[in-house]
PyMOL Python script that loads the backbone (N, CA, C, O; Angstrom):
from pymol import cmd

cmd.read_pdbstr("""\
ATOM      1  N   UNK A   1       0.848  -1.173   0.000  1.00  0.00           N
ATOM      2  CA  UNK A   1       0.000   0.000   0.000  1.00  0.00           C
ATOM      3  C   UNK A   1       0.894   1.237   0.000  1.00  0.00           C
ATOM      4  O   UNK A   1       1.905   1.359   0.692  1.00  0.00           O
ATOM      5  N   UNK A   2       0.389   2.177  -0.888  1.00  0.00           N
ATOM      6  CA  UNK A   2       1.286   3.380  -0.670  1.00  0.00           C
ATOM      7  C   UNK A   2       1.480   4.270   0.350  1.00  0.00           C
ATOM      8  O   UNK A   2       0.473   4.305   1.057  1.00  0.00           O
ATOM      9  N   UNK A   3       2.443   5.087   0.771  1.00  0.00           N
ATOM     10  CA  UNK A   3       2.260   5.795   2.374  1.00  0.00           C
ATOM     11  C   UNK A   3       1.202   6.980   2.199  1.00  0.00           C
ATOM     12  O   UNK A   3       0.762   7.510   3.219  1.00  0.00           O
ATOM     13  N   UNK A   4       0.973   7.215   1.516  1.00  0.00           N
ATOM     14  CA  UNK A   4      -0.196   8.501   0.932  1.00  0.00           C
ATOM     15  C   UNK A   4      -1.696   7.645   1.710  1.00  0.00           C
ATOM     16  O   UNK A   4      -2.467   7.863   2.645  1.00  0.00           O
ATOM     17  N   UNK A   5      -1.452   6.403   0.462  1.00  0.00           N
ATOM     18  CA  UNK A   5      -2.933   5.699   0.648  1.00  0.00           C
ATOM     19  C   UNK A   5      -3.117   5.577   2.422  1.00  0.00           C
ATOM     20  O   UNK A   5      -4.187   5.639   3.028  1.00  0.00           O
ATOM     21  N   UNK A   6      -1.692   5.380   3.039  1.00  0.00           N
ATOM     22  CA  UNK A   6      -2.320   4.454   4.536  1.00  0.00           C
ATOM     23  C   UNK A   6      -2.666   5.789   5.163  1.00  0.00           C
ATOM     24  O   UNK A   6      -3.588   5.841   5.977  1.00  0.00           O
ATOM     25  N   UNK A   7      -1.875   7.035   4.780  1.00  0.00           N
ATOM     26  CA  UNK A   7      -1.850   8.392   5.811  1.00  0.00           C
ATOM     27  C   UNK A   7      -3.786   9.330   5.462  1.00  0.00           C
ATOM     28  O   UNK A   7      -4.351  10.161   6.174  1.00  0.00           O
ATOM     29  N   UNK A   8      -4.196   8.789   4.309  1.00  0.00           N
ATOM     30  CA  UNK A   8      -5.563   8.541   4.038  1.00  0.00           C
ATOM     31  C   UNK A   8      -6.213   8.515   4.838  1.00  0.00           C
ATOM     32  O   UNK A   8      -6.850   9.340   5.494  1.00  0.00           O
ATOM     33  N   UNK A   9      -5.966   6.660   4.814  1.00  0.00           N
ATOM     34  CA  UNK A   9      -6.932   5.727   6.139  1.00  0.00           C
ATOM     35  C   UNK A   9      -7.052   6.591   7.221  1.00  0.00           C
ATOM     36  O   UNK A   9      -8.081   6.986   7.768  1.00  0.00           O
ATOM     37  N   UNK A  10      -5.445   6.937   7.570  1.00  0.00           N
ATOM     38  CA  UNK A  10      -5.708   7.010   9.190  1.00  0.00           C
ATOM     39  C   UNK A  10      -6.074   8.711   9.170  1.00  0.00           C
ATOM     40  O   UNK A  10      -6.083   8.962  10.375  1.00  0.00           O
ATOM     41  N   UNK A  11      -6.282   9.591   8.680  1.00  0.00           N
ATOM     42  CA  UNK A  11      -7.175  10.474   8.990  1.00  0.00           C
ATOM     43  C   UNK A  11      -8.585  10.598   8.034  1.00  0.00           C
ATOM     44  O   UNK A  11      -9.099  11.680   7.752  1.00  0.00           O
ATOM     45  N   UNK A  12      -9.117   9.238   7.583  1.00  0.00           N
ATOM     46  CA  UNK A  12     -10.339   8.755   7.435  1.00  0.00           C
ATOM     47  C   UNK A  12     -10.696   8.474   8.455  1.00  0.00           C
ATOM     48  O   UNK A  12     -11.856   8.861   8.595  1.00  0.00           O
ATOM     49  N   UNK A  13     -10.236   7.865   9.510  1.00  0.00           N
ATOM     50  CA  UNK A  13     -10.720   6.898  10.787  1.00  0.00           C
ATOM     51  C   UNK A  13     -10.687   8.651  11.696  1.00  0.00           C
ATOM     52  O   UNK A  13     -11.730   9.041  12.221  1.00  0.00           O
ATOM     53  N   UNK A  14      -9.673   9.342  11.748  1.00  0.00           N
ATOM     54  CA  UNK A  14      -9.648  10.271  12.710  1.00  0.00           C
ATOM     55  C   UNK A  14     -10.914  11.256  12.543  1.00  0.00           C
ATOM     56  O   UNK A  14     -11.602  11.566  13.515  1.00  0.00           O
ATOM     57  N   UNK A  15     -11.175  11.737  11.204  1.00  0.00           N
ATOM     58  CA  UNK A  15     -12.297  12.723  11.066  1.00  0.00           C
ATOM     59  C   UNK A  15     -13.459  11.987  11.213  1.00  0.00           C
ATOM     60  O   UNK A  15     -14.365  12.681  11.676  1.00  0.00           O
ATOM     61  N   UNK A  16     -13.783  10.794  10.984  1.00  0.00           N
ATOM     62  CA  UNK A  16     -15.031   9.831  11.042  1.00  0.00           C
ATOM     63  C   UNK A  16     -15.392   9.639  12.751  1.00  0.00           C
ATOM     64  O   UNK A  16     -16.536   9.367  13.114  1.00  0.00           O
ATOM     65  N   UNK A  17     -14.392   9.799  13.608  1.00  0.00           N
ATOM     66  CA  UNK A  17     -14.430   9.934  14.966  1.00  0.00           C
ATOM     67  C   UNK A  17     -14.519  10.824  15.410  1.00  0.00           C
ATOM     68  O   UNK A  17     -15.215  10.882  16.424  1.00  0.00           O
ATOM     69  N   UNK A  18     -13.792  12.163  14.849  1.00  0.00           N
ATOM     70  CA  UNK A  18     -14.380  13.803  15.490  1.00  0.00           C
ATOM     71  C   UNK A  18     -14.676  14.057  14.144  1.00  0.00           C
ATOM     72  O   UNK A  18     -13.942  13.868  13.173  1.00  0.00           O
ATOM     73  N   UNK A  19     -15.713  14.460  14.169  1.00  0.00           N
ATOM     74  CA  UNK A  19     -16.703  14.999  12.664  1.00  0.00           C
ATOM     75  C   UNK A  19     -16.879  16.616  13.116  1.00  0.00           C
ATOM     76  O   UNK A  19     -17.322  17.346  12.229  1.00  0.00           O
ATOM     77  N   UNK A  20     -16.569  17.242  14.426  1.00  0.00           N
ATOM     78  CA  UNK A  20     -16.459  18.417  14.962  1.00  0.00           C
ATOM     79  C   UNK A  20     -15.122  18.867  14.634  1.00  0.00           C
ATOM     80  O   UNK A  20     -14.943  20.084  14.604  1.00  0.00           O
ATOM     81  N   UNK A  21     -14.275  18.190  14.414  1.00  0.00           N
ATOM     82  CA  UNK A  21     -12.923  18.939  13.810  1.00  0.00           C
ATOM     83  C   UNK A  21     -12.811  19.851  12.872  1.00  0.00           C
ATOM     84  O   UNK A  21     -12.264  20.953  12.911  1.00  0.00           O
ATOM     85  N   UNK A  22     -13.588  19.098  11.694  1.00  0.00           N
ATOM     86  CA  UNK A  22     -13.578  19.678  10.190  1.00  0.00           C
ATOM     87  C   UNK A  22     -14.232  21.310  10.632  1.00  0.00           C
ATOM     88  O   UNK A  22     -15.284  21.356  11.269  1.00  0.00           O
ATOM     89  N   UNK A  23     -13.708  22.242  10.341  1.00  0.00           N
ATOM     90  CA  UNK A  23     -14.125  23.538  10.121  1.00  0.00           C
ATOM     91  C   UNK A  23     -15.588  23.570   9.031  1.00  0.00           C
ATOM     92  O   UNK A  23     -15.961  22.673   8.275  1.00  0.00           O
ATOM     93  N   UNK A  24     -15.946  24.338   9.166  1.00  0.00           N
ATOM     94  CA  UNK A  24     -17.501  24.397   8.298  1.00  0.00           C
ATOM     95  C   UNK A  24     -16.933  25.616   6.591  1.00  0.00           C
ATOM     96  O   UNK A  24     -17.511  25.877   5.536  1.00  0.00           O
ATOM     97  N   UNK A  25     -16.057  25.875   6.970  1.00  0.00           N
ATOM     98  CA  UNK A  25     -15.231  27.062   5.641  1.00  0.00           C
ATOM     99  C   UNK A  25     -14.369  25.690   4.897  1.00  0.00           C
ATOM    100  O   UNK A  25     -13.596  24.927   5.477  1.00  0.00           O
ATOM    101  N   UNK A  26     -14.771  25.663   3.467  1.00  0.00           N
ATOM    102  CA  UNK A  26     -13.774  24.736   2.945  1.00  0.00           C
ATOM    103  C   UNK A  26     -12.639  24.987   2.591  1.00  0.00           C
ATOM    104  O   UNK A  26     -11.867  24.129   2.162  1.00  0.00           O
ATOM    105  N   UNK A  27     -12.346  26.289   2.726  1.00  0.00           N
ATOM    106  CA  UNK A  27     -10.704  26.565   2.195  1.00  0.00           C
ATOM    107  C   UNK A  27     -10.005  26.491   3.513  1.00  0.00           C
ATOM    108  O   UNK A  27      -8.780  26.370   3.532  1.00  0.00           O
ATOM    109  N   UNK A  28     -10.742  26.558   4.681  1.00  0.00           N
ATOM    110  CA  UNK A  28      -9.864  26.092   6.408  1.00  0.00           C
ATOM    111  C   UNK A  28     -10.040  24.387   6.520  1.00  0.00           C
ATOM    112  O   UNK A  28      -9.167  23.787   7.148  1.00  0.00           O
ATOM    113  N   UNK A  29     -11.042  23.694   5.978  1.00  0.00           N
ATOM    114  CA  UNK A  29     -11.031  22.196   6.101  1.00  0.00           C
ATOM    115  C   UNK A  29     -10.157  21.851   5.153  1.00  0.00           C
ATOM    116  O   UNK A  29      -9.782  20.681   5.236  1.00  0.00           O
ATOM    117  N   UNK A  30      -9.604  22.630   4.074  1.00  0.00           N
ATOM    118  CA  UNK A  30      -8.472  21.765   2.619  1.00  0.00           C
ATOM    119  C   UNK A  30      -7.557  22.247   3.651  1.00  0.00           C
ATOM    120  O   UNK A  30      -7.044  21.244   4.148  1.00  0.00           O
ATOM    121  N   UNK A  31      -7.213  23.055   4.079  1.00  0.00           N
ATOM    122  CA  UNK A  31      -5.743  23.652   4.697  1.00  0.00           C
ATOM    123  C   UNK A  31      -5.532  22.504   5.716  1.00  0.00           C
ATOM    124  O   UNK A  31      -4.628  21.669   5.678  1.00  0.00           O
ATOM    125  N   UNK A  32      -6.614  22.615   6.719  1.00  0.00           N
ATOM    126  CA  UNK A  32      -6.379  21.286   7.968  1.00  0.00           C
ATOM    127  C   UNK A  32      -5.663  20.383   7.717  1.00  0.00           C
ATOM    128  O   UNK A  32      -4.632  19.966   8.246  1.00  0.00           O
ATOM    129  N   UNK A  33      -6.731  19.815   6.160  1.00  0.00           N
ATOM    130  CA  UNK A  33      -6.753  18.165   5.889  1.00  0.00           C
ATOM    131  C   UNK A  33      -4.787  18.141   5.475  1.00  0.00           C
ATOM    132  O   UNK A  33      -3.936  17.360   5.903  1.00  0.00           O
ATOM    133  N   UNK A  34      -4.641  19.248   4.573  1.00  0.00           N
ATOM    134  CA  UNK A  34      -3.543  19.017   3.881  1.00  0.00           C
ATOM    135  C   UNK A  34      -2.147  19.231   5.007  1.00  0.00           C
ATOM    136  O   UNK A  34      -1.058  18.745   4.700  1.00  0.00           O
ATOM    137  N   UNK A  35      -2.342  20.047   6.381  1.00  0.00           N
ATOM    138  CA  UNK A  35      -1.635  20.202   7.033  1.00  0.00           C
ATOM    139  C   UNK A  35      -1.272  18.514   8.124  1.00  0.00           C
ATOM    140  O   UNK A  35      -0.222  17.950   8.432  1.00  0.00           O
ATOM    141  N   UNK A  36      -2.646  18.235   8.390  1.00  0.00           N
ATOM    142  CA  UNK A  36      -2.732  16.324   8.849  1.00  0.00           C
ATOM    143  C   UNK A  36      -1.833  15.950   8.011  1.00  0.00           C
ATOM    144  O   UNK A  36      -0.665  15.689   8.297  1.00  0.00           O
ATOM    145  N   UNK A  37      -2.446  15.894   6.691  1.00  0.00           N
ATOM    146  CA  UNK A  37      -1.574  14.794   5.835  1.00  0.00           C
ATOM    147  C   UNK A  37      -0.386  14.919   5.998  1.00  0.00           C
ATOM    148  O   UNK A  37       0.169  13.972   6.556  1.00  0.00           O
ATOM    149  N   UNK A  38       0.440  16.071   5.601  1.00  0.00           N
ATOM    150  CA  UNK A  38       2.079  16.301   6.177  1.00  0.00           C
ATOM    151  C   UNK A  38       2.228  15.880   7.002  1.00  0.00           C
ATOM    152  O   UNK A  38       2.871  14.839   6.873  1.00  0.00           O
ATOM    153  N   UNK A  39       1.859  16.208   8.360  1.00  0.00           N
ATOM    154  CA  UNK A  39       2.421  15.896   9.527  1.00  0.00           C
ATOM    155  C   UNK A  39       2.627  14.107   9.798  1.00  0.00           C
ATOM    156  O   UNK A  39       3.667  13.464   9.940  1.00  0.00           O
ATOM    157  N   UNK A  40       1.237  13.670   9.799  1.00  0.00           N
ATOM    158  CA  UNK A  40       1.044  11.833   9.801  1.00  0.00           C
ATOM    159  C   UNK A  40       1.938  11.498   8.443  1.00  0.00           C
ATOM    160  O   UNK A  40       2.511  10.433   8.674  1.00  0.00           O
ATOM    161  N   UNK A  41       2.243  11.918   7.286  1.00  0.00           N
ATOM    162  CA  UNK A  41       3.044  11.485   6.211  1.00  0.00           C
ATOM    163  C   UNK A  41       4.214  11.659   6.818  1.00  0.00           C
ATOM    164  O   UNK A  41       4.873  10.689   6.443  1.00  0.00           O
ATOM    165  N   UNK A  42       4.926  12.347   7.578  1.00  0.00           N
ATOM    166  CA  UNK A  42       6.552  12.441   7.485  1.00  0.00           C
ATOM    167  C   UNK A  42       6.579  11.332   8.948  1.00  0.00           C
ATOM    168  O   UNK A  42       7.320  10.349   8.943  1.00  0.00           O
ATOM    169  N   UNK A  43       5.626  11.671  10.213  1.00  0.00           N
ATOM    170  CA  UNK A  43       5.918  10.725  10.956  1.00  0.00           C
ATOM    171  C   UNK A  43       5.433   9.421  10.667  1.00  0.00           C
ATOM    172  O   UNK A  43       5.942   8.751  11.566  1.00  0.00           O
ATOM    173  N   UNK A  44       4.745   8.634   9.945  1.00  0.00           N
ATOM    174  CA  UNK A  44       4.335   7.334   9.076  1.00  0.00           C
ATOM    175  C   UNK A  44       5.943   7.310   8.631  1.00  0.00           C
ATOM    176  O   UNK A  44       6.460   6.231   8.920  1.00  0.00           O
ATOM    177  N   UNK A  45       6.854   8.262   7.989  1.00  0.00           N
ATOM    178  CA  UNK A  45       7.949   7.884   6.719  1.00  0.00           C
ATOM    179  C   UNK A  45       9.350   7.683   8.109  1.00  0.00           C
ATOM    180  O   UNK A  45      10.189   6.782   8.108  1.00  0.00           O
ATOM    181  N   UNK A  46       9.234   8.755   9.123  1.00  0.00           N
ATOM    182  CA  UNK A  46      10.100   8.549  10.256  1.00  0.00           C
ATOM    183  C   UNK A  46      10.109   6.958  10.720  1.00  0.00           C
ATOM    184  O   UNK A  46      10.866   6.063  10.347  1.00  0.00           O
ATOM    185  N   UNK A  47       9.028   6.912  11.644  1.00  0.00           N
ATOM    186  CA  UNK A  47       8.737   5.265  12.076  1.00  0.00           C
ATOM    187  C   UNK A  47       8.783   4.032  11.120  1.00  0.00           C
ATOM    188  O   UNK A  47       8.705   2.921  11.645  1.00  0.00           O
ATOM    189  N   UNK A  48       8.923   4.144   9.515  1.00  0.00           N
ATOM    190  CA  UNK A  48       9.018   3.211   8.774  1.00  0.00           C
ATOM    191  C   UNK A  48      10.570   2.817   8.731  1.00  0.00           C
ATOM    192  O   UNK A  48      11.058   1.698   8.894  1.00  0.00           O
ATOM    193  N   UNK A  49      11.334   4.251   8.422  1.00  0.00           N
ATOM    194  CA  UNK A  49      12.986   4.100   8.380  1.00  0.00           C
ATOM    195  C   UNK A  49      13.679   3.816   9.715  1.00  0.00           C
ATOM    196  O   UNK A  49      14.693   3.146   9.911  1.00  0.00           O
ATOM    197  N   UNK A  50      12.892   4.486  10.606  1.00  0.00           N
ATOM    198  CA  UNK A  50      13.494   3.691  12.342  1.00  0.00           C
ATOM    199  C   UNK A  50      13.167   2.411  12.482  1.00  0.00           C
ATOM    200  O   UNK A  50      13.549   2.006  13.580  1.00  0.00           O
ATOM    201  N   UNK A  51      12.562   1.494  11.779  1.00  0.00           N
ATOM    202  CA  UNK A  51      11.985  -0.013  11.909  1.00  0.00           C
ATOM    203  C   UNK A  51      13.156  -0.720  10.781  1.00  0.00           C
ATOM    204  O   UNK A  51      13.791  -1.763  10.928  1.00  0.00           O
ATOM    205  N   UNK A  52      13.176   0.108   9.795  1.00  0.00           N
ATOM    206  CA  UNK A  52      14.193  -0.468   8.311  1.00  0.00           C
ATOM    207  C   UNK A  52      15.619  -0.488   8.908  1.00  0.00           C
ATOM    208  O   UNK A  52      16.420  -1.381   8.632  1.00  0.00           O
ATOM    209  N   UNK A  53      15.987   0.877  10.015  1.00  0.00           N
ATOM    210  CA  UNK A  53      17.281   0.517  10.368  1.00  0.00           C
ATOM    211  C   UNK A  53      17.378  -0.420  11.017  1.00  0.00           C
ATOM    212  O   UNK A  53      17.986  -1.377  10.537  1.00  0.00           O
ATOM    213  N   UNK A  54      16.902  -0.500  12.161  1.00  0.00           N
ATOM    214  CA  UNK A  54      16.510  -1.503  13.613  1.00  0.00           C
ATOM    215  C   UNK A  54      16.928  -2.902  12.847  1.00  0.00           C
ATOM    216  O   UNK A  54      17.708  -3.716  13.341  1.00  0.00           O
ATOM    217  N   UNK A  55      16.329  -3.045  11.647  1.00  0.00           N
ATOM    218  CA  UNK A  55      16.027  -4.303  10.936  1.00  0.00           C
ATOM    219  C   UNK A  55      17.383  -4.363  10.644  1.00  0.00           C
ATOM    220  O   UNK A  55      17.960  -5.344  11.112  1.00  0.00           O
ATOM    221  N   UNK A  56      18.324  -3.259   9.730  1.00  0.00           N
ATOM    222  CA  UNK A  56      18.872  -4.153   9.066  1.00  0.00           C
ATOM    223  C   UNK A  56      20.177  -3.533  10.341  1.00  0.00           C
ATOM    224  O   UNK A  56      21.134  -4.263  10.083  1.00  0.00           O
ATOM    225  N   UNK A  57      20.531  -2.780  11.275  1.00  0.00           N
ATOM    226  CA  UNK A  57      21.134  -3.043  11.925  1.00  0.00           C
ATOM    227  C   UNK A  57      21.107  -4.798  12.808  1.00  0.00           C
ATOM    228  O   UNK A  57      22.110  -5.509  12.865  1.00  0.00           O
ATOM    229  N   UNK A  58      19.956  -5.124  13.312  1.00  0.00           N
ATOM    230  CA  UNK A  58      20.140  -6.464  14.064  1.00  0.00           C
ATOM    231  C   UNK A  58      20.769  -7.523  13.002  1.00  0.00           C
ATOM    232  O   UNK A  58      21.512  -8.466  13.272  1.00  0.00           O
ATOM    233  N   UNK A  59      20.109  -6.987  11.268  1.00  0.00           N
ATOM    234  CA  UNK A  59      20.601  -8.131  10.397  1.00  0.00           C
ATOM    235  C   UNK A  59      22.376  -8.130  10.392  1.00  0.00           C
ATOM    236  O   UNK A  59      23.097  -9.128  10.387  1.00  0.00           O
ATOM    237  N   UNK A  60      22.728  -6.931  10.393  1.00  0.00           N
ATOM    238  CA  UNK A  60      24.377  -7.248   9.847  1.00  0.00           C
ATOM    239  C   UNK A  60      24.951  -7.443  11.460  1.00  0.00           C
ATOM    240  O   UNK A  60      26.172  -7.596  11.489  1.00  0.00           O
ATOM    241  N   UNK A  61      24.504  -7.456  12.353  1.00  0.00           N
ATOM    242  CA  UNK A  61      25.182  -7.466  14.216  1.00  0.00           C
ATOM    243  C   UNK A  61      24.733  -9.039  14.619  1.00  0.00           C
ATOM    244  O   UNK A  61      25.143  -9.468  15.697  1.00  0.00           O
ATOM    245  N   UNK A  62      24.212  -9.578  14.091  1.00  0.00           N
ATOM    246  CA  UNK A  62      23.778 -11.385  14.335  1.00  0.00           C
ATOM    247  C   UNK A  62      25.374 -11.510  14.520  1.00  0.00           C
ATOM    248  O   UNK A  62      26.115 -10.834  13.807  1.00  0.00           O
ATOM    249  N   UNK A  63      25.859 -12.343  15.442  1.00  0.00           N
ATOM    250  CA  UNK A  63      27.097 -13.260  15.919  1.00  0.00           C
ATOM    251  C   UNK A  63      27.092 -14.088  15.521  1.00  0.00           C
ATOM    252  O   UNK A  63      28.149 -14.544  15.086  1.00  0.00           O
ATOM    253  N   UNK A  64      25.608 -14.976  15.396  1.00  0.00           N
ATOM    254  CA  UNK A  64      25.515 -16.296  15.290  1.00  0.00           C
ATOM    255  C   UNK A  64      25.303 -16.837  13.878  1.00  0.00           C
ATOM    256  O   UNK A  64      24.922 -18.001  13.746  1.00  0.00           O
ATOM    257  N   UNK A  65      25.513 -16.110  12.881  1.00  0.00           N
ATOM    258  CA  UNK A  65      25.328 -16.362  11.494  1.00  0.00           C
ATOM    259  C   UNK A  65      23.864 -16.916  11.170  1.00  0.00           C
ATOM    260  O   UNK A  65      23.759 -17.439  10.061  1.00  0.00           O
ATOM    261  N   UNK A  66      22.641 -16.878  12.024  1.00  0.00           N
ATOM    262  CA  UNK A  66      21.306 -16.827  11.559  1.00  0.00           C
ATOM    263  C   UNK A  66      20.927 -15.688  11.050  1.00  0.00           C
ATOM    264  O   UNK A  66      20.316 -14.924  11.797  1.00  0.00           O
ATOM    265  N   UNK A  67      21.125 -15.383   9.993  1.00  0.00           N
ATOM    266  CA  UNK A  67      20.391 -14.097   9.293  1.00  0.00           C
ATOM    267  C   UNK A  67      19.370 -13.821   8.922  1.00  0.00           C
ATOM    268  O   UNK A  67      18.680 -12.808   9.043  1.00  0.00           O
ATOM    269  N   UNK A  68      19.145 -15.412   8.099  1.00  0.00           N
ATOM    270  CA  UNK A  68      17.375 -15.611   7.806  1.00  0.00           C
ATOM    271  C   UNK A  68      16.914 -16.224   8.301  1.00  0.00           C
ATOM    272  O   UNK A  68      16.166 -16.841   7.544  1.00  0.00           O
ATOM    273  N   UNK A  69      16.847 -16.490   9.104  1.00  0.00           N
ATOM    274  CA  UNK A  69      15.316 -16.905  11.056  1.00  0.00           C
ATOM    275  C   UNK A  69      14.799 -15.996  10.952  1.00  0.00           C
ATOM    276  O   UNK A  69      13.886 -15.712  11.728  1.00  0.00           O
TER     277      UNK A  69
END
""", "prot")
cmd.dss("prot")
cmd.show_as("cartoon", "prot")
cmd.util.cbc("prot")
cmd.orient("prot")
């Protein structure tokens, strides 16, 4: 899935839960939406590359030559 598509979802699920968020002016609800999306897009892209290092740091630091377990 693309990180756009999932950063979507998850402020689909967030506005579907506060429906009082959205401003009633649509040029302040595009600004919101598009300011969410940045923010959940770069921390979605942070927490993906802190999991990718984690990963491939433990992969090349194995002692025991199990790499693929």
């Amino acid at each position: 899935m693309d990180k756009d598509a999932v950063v979507v979802e998850y402020l689909k699920i967030y506005f579907s839960s506060h429906p009082e968020k959205i401003p009633e002016d649509s040029e302040k609800a595009f600004e919101l939406f598009q300011k969410l999306h940045k923010k959940y897009k770069n921390k979605f892209l942070s927490d993906y590359r802190q999991k990718s290092e984690k990963y491939v740091d433990r992969f090349f630091d194995d002692k025991d030559g199990n790499k693929y377990l």
